[in-house]
N, C-alpha and C positions, 0 to 999 in steps of 0.2 A: 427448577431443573429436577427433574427426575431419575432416580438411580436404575442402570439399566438391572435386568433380570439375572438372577442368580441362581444357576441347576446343580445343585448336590449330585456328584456322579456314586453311586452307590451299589453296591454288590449283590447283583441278584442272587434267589435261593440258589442252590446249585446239586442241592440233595446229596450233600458230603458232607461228612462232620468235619473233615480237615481239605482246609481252601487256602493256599499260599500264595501272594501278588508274584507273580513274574515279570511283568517287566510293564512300561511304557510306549507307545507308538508312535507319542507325540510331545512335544516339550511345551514347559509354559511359555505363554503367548503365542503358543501358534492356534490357529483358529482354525475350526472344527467344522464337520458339518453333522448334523441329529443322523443317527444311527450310522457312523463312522467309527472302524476298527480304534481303541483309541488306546487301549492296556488287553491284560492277556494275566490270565490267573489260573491256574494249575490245582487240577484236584488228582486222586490218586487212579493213575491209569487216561487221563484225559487234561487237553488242555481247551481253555475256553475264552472270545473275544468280548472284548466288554465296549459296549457301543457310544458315542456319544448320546445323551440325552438331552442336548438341546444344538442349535449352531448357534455359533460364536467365537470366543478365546478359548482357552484352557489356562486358568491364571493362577491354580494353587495347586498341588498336588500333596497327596496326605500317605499312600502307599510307598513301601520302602520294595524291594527287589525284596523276595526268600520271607517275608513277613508273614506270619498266618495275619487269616481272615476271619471274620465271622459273619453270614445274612447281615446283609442291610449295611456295612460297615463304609462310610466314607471314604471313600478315594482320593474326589478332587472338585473342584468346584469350574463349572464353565459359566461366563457372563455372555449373556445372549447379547447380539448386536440388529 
């Protein structure tokens, strides 16, 4: 049996030194579709959508609400179905 696919949802650059998580779209276990609104992260003067990167679940979430950021930093994990 083979384990299905696992996409690291990850924090694109954003050309800000300061990037804070705002909030979530979707909770764990609900399933996704690739490039679906899914969290929303805050730079200064703008706010920005962070998209699914694969369809699937959404089974882990690693971002807290008011948290900084930094490029590249884990969010959450989707298992492709």
């Amino acid at each position: 049996m083979t384990q299905p696919d696992r996409t690291t949802i990850t924090l694109p650059e954003l050309g800000s030194a300061r990037v804070v998580f705002s909030l979530w779209h979707v909770r764990v276990g609900d399933r996704v579709t690739e490039g679906d609104r899914i969290a929303e992260v805050l730079i200064p003067g703008a706010t920005f959508d962070v998209p699914a990167p694969a369809t699937g679940r959404l089974v882990e979430t690693f971002a807290l609400p008011n948290a900084p950021l930094t490029p590249g930093a884990a969010l959450g994990t989707v298992v492709e179905e």
